[in-house]
C-alpha positions as CSV (number, residue, x, y, z in Angstrom):
1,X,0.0,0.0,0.0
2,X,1.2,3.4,-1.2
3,X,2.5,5.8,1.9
4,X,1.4,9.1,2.4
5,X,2.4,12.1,3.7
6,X,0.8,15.3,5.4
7,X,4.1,17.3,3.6
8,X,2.9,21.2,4.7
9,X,0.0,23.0,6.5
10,X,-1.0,26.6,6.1
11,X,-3.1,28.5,8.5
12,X,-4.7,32.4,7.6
13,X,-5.4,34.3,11.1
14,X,-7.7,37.5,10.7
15,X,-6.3,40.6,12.4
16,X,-8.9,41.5,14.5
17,X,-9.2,40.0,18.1
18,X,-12.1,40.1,20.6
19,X,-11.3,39.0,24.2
20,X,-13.4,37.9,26.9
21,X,-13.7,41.3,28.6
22,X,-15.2,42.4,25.2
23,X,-17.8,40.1,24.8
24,X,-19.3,40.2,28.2
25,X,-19.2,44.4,28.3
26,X,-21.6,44.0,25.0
27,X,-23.3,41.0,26.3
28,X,-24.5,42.4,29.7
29,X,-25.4,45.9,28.4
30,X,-28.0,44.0,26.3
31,X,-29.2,41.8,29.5
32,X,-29.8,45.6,30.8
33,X,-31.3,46.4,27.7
34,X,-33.2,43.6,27.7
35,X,-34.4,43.3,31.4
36,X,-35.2,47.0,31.3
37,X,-37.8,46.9,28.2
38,X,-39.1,43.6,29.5
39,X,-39.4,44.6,33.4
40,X,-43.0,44.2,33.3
41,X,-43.7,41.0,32.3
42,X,-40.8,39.6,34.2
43,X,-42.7,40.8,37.5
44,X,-45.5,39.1,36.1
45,X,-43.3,35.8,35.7
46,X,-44.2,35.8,31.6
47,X,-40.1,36.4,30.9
48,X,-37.4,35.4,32.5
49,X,-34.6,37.6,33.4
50,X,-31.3,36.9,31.4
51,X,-28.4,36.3,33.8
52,X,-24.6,38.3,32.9
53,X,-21.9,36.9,31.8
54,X,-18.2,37.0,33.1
55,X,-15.0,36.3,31.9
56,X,-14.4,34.0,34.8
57,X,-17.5,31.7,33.9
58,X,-16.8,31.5,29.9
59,X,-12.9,30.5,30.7
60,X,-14.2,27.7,33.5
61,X,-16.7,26.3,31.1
62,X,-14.1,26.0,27.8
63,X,-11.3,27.5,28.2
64,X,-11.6,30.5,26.0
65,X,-9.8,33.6,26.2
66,X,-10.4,35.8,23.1
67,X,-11.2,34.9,19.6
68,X,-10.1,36.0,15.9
69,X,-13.3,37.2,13.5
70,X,-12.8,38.4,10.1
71,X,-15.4,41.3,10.6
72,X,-15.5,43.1,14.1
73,X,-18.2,45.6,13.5
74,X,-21.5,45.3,15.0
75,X,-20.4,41.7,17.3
76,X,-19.9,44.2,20.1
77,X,-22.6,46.9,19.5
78,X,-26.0,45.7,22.2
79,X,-28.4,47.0,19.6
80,X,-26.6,44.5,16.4
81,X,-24.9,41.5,17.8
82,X,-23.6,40.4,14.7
83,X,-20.9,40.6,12.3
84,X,-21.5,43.4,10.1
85,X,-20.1,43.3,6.7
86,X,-21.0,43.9,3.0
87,X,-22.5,41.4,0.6
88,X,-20.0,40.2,-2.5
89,X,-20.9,40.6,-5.9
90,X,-20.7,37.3,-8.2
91,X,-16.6,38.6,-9.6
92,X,-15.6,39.0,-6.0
93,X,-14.7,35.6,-4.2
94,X,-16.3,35.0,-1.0
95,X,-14.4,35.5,2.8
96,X,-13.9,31.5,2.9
97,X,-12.3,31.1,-0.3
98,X,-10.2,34.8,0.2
99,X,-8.8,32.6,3.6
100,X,-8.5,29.1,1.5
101,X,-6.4,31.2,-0.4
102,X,-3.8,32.3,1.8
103,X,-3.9,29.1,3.7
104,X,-2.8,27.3,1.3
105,X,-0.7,29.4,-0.5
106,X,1.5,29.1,2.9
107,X,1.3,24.9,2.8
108,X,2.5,25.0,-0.7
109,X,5.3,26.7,0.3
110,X,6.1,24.5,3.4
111,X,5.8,21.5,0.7
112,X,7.6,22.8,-1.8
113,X,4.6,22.7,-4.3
114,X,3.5,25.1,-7.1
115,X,-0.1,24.8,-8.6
116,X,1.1,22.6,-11.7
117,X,1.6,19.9,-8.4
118,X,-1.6,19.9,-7.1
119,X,-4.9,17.6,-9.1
120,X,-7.0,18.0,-6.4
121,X,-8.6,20.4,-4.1
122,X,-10.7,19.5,-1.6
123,X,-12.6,22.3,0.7
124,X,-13.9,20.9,4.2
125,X,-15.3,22.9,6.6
126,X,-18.7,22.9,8.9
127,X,-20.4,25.8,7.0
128,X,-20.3,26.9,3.1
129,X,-21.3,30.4,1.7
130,X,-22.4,28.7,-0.7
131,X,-23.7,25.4,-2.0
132,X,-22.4,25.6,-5.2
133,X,-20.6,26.4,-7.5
134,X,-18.3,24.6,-5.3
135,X,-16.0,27.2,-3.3
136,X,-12.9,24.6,-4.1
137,X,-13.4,24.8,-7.5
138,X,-13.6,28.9,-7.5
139,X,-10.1,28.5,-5.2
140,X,-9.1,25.9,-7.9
141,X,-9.6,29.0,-10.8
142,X,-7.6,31.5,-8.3
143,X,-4.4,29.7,-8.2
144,X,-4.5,28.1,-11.3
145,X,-4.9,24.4,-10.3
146,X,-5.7,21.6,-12.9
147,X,-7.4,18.3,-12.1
148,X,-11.0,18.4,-10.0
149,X,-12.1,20.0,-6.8
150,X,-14.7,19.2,-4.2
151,X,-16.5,20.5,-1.2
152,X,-17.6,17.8,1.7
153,X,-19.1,18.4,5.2
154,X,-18.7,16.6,8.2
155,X,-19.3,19.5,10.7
156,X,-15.9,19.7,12.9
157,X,-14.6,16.5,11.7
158,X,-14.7,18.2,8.6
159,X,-10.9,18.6,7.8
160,X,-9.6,14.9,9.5
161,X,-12.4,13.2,7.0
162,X,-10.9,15.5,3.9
163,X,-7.4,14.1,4.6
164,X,-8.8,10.7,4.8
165,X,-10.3,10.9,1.5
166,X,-7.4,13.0,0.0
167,X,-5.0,9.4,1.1
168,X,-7.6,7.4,-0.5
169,X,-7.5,9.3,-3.8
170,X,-3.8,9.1,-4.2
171,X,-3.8,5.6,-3.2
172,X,-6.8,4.9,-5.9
173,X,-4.5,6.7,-8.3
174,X,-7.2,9.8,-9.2
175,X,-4.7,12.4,-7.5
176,X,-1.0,12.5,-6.3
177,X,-1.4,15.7,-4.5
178,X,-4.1,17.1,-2.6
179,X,-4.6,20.3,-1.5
180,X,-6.9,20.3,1.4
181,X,-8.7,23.5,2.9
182,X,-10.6,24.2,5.8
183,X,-12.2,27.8,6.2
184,X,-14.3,28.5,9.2
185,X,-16.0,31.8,8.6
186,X,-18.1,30.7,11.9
187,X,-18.7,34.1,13.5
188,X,-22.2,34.8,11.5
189,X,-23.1,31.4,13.2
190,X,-23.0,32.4,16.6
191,X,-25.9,33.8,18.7
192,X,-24.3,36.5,20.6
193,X,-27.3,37.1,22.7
194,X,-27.1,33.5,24.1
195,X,-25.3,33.4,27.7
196,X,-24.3,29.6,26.8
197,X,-23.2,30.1,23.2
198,X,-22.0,34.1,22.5
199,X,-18.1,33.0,23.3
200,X,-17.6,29.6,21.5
201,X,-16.8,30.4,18.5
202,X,-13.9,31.8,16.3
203,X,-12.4,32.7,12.6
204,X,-9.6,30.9,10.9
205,X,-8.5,29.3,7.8
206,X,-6.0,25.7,7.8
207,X,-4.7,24.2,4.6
208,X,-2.7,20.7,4.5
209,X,-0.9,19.2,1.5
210,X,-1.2,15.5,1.4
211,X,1.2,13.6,-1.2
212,X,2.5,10.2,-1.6
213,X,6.5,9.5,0.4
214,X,8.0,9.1,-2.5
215,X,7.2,12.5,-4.3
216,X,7.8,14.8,-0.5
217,X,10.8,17.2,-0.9
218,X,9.6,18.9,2.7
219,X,11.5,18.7,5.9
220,X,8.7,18.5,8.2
221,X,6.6,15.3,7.2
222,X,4.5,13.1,8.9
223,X,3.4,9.5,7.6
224,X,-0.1,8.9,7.9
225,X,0.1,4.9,9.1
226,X,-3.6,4.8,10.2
227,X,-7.2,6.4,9.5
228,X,-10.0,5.7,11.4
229,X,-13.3,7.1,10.8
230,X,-17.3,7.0,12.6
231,X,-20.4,8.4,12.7
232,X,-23.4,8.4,14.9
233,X,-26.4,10.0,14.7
234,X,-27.2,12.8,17.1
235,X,-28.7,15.9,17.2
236,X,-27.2,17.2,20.3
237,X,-25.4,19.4,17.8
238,X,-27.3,21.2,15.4
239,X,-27.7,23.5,13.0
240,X,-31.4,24.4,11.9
241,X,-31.0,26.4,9.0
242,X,-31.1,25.4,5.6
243,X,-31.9,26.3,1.7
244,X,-35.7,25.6,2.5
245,X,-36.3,28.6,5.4
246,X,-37.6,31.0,2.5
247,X,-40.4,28.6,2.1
248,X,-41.1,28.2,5.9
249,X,-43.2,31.0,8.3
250,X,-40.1,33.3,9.4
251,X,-39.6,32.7,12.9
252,X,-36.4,35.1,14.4
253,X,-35.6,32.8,17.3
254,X,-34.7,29.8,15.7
255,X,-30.7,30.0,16.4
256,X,-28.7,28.6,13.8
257,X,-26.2,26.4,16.3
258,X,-27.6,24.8,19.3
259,X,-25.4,22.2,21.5
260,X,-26.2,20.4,24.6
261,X,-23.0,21.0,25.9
262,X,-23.5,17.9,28.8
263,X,-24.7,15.7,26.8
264,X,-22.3,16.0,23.9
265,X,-19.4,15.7,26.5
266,X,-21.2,12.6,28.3
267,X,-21.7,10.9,24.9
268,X,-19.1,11.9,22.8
269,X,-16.0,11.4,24.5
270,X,-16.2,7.8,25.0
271,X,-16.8,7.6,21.1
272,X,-13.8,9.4,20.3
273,X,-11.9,7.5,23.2
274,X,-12.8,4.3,21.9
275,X,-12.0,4.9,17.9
276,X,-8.3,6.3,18.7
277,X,-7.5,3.3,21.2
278,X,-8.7,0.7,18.2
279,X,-6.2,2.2,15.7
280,X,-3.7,2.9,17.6
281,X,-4.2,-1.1,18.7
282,X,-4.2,-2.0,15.1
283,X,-1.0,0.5,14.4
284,X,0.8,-1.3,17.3
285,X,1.2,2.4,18.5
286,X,1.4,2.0,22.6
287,X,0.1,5.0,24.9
288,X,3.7,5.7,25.9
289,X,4.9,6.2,22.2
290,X,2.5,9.3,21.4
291,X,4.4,12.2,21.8
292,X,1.3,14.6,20.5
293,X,-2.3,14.3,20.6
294,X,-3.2,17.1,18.7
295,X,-6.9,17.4,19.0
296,X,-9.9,19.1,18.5
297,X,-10.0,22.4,19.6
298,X,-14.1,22.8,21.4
299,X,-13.5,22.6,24.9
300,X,-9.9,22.7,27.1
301,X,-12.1,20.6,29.8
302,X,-13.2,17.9,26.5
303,X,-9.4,17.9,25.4
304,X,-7.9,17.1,29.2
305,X,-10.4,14.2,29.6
306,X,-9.5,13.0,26.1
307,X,-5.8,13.0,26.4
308,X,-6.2,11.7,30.1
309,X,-7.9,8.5,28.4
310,X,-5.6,8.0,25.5
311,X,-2.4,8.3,27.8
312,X,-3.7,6.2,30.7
313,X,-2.6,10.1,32.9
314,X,-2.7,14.1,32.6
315,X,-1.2,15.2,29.4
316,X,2.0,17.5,29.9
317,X,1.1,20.8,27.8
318,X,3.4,20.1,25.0
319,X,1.9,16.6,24.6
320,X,-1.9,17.8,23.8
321,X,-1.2,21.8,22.7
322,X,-4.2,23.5,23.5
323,X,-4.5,26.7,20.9
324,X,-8.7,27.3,21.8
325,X,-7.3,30.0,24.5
326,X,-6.9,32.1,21.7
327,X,-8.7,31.1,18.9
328,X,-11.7,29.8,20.7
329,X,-14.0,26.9,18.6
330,X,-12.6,27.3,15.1
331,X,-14.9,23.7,14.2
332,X,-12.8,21.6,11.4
333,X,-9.9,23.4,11.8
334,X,-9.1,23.5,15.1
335,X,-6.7,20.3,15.3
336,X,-5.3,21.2,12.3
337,X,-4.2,24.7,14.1
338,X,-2.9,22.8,16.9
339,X,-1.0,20.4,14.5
340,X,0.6,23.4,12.2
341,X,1.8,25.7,15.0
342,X,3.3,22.3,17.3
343,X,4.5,20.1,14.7
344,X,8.2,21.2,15.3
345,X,10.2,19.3,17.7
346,X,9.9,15.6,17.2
347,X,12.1,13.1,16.1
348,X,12.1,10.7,13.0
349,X,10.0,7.7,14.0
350,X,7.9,9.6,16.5
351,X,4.1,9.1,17.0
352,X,1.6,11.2,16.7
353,X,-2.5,11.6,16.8
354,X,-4.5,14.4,14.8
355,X,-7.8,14.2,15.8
356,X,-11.1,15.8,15.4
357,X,-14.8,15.3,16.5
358,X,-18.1,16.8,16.7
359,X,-21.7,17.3,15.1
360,X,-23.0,13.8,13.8
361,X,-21.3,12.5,15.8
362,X,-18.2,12.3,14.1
363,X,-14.9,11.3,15.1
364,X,-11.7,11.5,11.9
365,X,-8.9,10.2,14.0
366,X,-5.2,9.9,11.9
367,X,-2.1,8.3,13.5
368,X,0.8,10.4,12.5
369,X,4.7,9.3,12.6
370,X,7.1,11.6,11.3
371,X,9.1,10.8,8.3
């Protein structure tokens, strides 16, 4: 069986930053707002008050300490609460294929690849713009790629599930190198009236190149030796918008994300436990071998238990690099983020695991070694 490499990974940060202290000034002026107009029926016990936020409770419950977002304006204003920005026209390419672009422009570079390389282009993520025509094949146009492209969905496994297909392609002989990109344009997503939901999530971009051994010129590979891969119907995680709400009674409270944070981490976990220990059982790959765990960036609380289970004790920092602090919930692309900025440092013939999980459920889980 042909080996295959992840050769180079690209990530596109946007410049502006909102931290914690931000968020909850804007949140609790509209609990004021809102508890003030509503005062009335509260007394009468028809509404119920909204509680504040803190900084305190939001870093307790995941871990988060500020987050990137393409488009600033009107997240922090009480009277918008959402990103405000301006529509495209049809010759303008959208905000996830402007990040795709510099994403992977960077992982090129890392693999020493030009776009006469690359034959496929795959664009993962738990959101599109658009559903079509495909945003990877508009990329594809923009940097002059030949070959096919493809979008694919898996919510936050999005990205581990596009490498997994990108292997199979090159071992089925339809590509030899794969550009895979995952842009998260996920602030318009998030309900930043919600208490439970207005920190989670983030903006970002990751790109991978995945080749076969033989044709890698890059200095920082890593073997992909395993590739394990579930689903498992749940709709703890959900989105509820779709292409049919224009032909459904508008109704302004239906949020686009919910989560049942409890029951996700109750459920989920033991999933995700379970599918890493059975490859790394058929890889041969002991506990004590892994010198990352670089895994999906939802929850610091999620990601301790996880690592705690893999290495049979609490993770050392370096082992299962937490990046959520500062980039909050970025969905597909958050293990990829952890795996580009902490893929330095090991030696040839270390282990590895790049792992991500979420809405479905899902669980992509990759055993790495480096080449």
């Amino acid at each position: 069986m042909k080996s295959v490499v992840i050769s180079g990974s690209g990530l596109f940060t946007p410049e502006n930053i909102i931290t914690n202290d931000e968020l909850v000034a804007s949140y609790n002026q509209y609990v004021d707002q809102f508890n003030g107009q509503q005062a009335t029926a509260i007394v009468a016990g028809d509404v119920v008050a909204l509680e504040y936020s803190s900084s305190e409770f939001i870093e307790k419950a995941s871990g988060i300490k500020a987050r990137h977002v393409l488009y600033k304006d009107g997240i922090l204003d009480p009277n918008v609460m959402h990103p405000v920005f301006p529509r495209r026209s049809e010759e303008q390419p959208p905000e996830m294929v402007e990040m795709a672009l510099s994403a992977a422009r960077e992982a090129m570079a890392q693999a020493n690849k030009t776009a006469a390389d690359i034959d496929l282009i795959i664009c993962a993520a738990s959101n599109m713009q658009r559903p079509y025509p495909a945003l990877s094949i508009e990329l594809q146009q923009l940097l002059g790629v030949a070959g096919y492209a493809f979008d694919m969905n898996v919510a936050c496994s999005s990205a581990t599930f596009a490498i997994s297909n990108a292997v199979n392609a090159i071992r089925g002989g339809t590509a030899k190198v794969v550009l895979v990109v995952n842009p998260e344009f996920a602030s318009p997503q998030v309900n930043y009236r919600s208490r439970d939901s207005h920190f989670i999530f983030g903006d970002v971009c990751t790109a991978t190149i995945i080749e076969a051994e033989e044709s890698c010129t890059a200095n920082n590979a890593y073997r992909i030796n395993g590739m394990r891969l579930k689903t498992e119907f749940s709709n703890n995680i959900r989105c509820e918008v779709g292409y049919t709400e224009h032909c459904l009674p508008a109704d302004p409270l239906v949020p686009f994300f919910t989560q049942q944070g409890r029951k996700v981490f109750k459920e989920l976990l033991p999933i995700v436990a379970e599918v890493i220990q059975a490859e790394m059982a058929l890889q041969q790959v002991k506990p004590e071998q892994l010198k990352r765990l670089w895994l999906h960036q939802a929850n610091i609380n999620m990601n301790i238990f996880a690592a705690k289970k893999i290495l049979g004790r609490d993770p050392e920092p370096e082992e299962a690099p937490l990046v959520l602090d500062t980039y909050a919930n970025t969905a597909s692309a958050g293990s990829i983020i952890a795996f580009h900025k902490n893929k330095t440092g090991l030696q040839a013939g270390d282990h590895a695991i790049l792992c991500s999980f979420g809405a479905g459920y899902s669980v992509g889980c990759l055993v790495l070694q480096k080449c």
